[in-house]
C-alpha positions in Angstrom: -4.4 -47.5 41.5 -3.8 -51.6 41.4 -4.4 -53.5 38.3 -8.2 -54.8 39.4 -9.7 -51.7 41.6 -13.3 -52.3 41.7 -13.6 -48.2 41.2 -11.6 -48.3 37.8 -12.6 -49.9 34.7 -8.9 -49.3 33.8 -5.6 -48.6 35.3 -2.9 -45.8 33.9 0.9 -46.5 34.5 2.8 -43.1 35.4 3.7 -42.7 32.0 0.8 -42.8 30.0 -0.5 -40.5 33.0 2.3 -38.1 31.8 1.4 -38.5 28.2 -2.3 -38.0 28.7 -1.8 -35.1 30.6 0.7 -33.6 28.4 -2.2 -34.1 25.8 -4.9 -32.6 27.7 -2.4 -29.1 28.3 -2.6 -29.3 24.8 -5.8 -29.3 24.2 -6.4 -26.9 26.9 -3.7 -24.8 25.4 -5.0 -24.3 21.8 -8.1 -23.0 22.8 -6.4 -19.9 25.0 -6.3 -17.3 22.3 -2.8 -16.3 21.8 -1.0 -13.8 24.2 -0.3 -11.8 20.4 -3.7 -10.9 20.2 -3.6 -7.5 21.2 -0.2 -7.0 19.3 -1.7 -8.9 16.1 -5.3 -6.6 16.3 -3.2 -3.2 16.5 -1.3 -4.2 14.1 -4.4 -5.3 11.8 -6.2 -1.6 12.5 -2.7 0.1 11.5 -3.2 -1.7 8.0 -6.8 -1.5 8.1 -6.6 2.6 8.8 -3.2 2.9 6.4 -5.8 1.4 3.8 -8.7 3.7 4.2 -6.8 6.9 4.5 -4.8 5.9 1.3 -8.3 5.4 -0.2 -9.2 8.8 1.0 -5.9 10.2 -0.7 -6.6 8.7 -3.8 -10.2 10.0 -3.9 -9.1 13.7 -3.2 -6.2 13.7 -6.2 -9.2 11.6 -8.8 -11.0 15.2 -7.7 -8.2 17.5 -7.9 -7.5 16.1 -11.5 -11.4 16.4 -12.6 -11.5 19.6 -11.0 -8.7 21.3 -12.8 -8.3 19.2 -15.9 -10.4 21.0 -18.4 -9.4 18.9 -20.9 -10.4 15.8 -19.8 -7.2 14.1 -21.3 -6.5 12.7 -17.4 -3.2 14.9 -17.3 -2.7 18.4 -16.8 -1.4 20.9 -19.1 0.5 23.7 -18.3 -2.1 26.3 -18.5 -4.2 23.5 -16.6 -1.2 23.5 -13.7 -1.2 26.9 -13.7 -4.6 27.3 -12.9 -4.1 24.8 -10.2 -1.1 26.6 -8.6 -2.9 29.9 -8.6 -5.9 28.4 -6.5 -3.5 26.7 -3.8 -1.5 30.1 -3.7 -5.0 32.0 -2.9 -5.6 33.8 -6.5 -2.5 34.8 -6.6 -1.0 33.8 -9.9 2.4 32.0 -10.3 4.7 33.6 -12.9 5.4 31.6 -16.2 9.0 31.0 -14.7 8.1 29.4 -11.9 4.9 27.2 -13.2 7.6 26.0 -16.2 10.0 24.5 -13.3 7.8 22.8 -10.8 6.1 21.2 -14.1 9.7 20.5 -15.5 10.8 19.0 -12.2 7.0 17.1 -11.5 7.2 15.5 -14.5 10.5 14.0 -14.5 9.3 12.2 -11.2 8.2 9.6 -13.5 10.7 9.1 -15.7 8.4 10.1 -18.9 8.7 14.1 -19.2 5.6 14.8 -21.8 4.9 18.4 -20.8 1.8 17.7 -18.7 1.4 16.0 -15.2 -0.7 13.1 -14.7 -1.9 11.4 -11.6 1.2 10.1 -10.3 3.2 12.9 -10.9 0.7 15.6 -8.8 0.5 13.1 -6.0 4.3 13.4 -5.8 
């Protein structure tokens, strides 16, 4: 276009034509959604599912521990594990010998062996 065309109120030189173009592909560009978004929405459900299922687990040992902790000290004694071990191993009752060295080992897992298992220590 010619500085003056009756059909323009103004006229663009190439370069600000470049620039106002490069402008507009951005404009036109930030409102595509990102090609991520299927990456960045599995990735959220992943977290999102990791999340609920850990809720789950912790739900299931805050029962285990109410169930079998007769007590209600929030640990389990030995005759408390005991009791525990015998209903995961169908009624069948664990010897002394062998309820004395999964507690032993359980509750060096965290560091503080006090004769009982608390929530941390069953979960692991």
């Amino acid at each position: 276009s010619e500085v003056g065309d009756p059909r323009r109120s103004f006229v663009l030189l190439p370069t600000a034509k470049m620039a106002t173009a490069a402008v507009m592909a951005g404009i036109r560009n930030a409102k595509r959604p990102s090609r991520n978004v299927g990456a960045k929405r599995t990735e959220a459900k992943k977290e999102n599912d990791k999340f609920w299922a850990d809720l789950q687990k912790q739900a299931r040992f805050t029962k285990l521990l109410q169930k079998y902790d007769a007590s209600k000290t929030g640990k389990l004694s030995e005759e408390e594990f005991a009791v525990m071990l015998q209903d995961m191993n169908r009624g069948e009752r664990p010897t002394q010998e062998e309820v004395s060295w999964v507690l032993k080992t359980a509750d060096a897992a965290n560091h503080i062996v006090d004769g009982q298992l608390d929530r941390g220590e069953v979960e692991t």
